[in-house]
N, C-alpha and C positions, 0 to 999 in steps of 0.2 A: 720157686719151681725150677727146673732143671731142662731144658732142651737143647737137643745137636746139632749143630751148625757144621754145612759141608758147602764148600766155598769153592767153585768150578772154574776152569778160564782167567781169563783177565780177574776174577773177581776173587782171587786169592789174593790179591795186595791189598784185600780190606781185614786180611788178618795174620795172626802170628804163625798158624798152622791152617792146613786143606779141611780141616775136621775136627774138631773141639767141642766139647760139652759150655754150656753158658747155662747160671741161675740168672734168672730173672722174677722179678715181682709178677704176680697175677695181675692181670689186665695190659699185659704187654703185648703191641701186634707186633707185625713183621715189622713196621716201617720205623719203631722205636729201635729195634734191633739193626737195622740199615743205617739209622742214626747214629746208635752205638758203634759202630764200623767203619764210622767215614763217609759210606758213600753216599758219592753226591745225589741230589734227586733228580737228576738229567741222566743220570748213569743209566743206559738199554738195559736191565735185569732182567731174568727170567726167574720168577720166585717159585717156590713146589715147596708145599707142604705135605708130607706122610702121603708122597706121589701125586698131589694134585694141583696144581696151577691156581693161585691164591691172587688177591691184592695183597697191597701193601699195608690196610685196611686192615687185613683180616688179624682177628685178635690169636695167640699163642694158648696151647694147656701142657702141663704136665706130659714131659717123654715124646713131643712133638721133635718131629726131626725135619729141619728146613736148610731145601737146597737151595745156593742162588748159583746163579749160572750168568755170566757176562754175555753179553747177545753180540759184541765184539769179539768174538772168535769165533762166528759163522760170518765175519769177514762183510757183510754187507747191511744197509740196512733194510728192515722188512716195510713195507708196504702199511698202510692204516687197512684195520680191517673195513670191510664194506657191510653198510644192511642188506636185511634183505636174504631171500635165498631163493 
């Protein structure tokens, strides 16, 4: 299967271009794809898949388009989120 990779920020030096098609095998998630890439697993990510805020977890289909976005180039780090509301 076939899906687009668009590489934000700091997290363009996990690839040759900003935006690129990749095939990959079916049952491939994001975090196989992070792997294929280099990045470390300590690397701050922000991953989007087809606009939605994903783990690393979450498995790929066919014409998915995933954004990652380096959380180093909002320059600080964020806070754990908290329970509760």
């Amino acid at each position: 299967m076939e899906v687009s990779v668009n590489l934000y920020g700091e997290a363009r030096k996990y690839g040759k271009k900003a935006s690129f098609a990749l095939r990959v095998p079916a049952g491939t998630s994001v975090a196989d794809v992070l792997a294929y890439l280099k990045a470390p697993e300590a690397e701050p990510l922000a991953i989007v898949l087809n606009g939605m805020h994903v783990a690393p977890t979450h498995p790929l289909a066919e014409e998915d388009v995933l954004s990652i976005f380096s959380m180093a180039a909002f320059g600080a780090e964020f806070p754990a989120a908290e329970g509760g509301s």
